[in-house]
C-alpha positions, 0 to 999 in steps of 0.5 A: 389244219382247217383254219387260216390266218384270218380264222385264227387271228379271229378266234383269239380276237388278235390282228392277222398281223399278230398272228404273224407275229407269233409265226415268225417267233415260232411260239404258236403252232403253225403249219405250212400248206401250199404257201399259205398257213393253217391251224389246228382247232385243239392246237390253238385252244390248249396254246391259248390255255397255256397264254391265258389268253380269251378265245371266241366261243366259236372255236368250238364250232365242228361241222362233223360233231353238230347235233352232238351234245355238248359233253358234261365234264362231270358225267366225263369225270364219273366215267373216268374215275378218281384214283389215289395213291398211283404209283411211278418213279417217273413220267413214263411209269406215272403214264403206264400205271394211269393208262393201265386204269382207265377205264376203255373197251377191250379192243383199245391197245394200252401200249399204243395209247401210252406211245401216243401220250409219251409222244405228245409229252415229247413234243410239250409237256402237259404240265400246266402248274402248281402240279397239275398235268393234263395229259391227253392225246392230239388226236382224240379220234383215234381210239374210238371211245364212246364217250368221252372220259376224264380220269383223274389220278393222284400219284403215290409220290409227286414227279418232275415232269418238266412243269414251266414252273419248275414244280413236281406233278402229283396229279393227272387229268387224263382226257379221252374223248370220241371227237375233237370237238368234245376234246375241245370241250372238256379241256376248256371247262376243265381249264375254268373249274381248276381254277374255282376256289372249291375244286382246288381245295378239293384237289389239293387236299385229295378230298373224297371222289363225292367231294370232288365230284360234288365240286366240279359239277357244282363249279361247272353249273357256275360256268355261263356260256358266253364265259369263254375264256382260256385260263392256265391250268391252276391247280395243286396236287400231291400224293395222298391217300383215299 
């Protein structure tokens, strides 16, 4: 909770009385402290993402994590790994078999992991279109991960997963990361290559890992940096073999 309404209403490039427009309408995700209102970094870039909304680049700022490289989607979507034919009835089996794939240290408790994840869904489901979820946790910090990691699962048979537009999920972005500002990071440039003409066909046809790979890496080198706009997810996934 380390932005105010100025900070905020700046990064979405909004009047503060904008912003307070959205609090009394109880659509952004506001806290109260000490009578006055703060904000969550992440919070607000994946609310933005859902809106389509642009954000400034400076919402990437993170005092704790200067110095750190910034993280390569696709070195984070090789650490992870691609994964077919996952299995599920629904979204808690879909979640336990990916949790149970990824590829974390020995001392991560998994069945915690998975309590975090299902609290998260409760709260607003990461579904964001055209199939596609990206589950992730708030609070990236608590599983002190190395590195950051994006597994991406294709699920034996597509779930209602409570997606705004109705559709069934077939394909999971799992997102895992050290730090919130390599959260941050990797949720906005997955945002932008989803909606690559490229990477979307590679996902919707469940294409080859090296053919996905070779689009995403292709497809983030395409990104400029001063490029920072916040999409909704669009991107097709349904079950699939590999």
């Amino acid at each position: 909770m380390n932005l105010s309404v100025r900070d905020t209403a700046g990064l979405l490039k909004v009047s503060e009385k904008t912003i307070y427009r959205w609090i009394k309408q109880q659509t952004i995700p506001a806290y109260r402290v000490q009578e006055q209102y703060r904000f969550n970094r992440a919070e607000i870039l994946e609310w933005a993402t859902s809106r389509r909304l642009n954000v400034s680049s400076e919402i990437f700022a993170e005092p704790e994590a200067e110095g750190q490289p910034v993280p390569s989607l696709l070195d984070a979507l090789e650490a992870g790994g691609v994964f077919y034919r996952v299995s599920g009835d629904d979204k808690e089996d879909a979640l336990r078999e990916a949790v149970e794939l990824l590829r974390l240290p020995d001392e991560v408790d998994r069945e915690f992991l998975l309590r975090v994840l299902l609290a998260r869904e409760a709260i607003a489901p990461t579904a964001c279109g055209d199939g596609v979820a990206i589950p992730h946790v708030r609070n990236p910090i608590v599983l002190h991960v190395e590195r950051p990691m994006v597994t991406l699962c294709f699920l034996e048979r597509p779930i209602e997963y409570g997606a705004l537009d109705g559709k069934p999920v077939g394909t999971l972005f799992m997102v895992i990361s050290p730090t919130t500002r390599a959260h941050l990071h990797l949720m906005a440039k997955l945002s932008f290559v989803l909606r690559d003409q490229g990477v979307r066909h590679a996902v919707e046809r469940q294409e080859s890992r090296l053919e996905i790979l070779r689009q995403i890496g292709r497809a983030e080198q395409e990104l400029a940096p001063s490029d920072v706009r916040a999409p909704s997810v669009a991107a097709a996934g349904s079950s699939g073999s590999g």
